[in-house]
C-alpha positions in Angstrom: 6.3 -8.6 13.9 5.7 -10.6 10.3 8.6 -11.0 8.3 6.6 -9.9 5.2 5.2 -6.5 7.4 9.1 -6.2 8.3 10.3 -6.5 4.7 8.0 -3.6 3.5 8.8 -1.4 6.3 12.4 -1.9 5.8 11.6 -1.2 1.9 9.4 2.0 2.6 11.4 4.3 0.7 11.4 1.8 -2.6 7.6 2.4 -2.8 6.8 3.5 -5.8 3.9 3.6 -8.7 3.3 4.8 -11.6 1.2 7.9 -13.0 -1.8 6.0 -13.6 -1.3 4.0 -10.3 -1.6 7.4 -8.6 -4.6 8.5 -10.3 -5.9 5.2 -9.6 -5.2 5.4 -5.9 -6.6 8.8 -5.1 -9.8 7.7 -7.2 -10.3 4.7 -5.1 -9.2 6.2 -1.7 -10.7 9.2 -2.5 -7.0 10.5 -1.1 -7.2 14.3 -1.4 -3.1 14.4 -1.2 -0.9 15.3 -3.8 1.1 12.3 -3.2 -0.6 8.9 -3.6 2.5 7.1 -2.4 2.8 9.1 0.5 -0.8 8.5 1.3 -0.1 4.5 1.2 2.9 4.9 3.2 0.9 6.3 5.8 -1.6 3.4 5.5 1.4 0.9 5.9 3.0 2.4 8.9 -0.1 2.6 10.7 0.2 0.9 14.1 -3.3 -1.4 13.1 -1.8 -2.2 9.7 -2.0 -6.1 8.4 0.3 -7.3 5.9 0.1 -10.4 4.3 1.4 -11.8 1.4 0.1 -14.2 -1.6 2.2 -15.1 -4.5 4.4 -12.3 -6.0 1.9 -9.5 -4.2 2.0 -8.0 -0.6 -1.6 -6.7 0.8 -1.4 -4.0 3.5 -4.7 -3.7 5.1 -5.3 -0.1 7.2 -8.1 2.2 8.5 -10.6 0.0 6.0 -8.1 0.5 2.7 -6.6 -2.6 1.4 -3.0 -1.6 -0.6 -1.9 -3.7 -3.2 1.8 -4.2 -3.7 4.3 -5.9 -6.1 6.5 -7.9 -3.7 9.9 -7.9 -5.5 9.7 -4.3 -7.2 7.7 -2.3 -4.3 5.6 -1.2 -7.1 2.0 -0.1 -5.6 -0.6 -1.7 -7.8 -3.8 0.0 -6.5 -5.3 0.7 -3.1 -9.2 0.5 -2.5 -11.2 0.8 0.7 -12.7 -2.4 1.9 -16.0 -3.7 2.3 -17.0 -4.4 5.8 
């Protein structure tokens, strides 16, 4: 497994956002659950998830959703569904 993939799992419960983050999330996913976190979670521990990381951000790529996370704080930027 990737170290960065590792880190994040090993960090799951340091996930976090804030209010607007979740509005933003459930917009873009179109995540009808009450917890946006909770539905990125998911995405992350998916058994096809791809994480990767580029400067100080993580990207956790799942079931066509591309999470956006801040590296050192496990703050979740914003999730949208990819192009394909």
């Amino acid at each position: 497994m990737d170290g960065k993939k590792t880190d994040l799992l090993l960090n799951l419960d340091k996930l976090h956002t804030t209010r607007l983050g979740a509005e933003r999330i459930k917009r873009n996913l179109g995540c009808e659950a009450a917890d946006a976190v909770d539905c990125c979670r998911q995405l992350i521990t998916a058994p096809d998830a791809f994480v990767t990381g580029k400067g100080k951000n993580l990207y956790a790529c799942s079931n066509g959703c591309l999470v956006t996370i801040n590296a050192s704080s496990f703050t979740i930027i914003t999730a949208h569904r990819t192009k394909i």
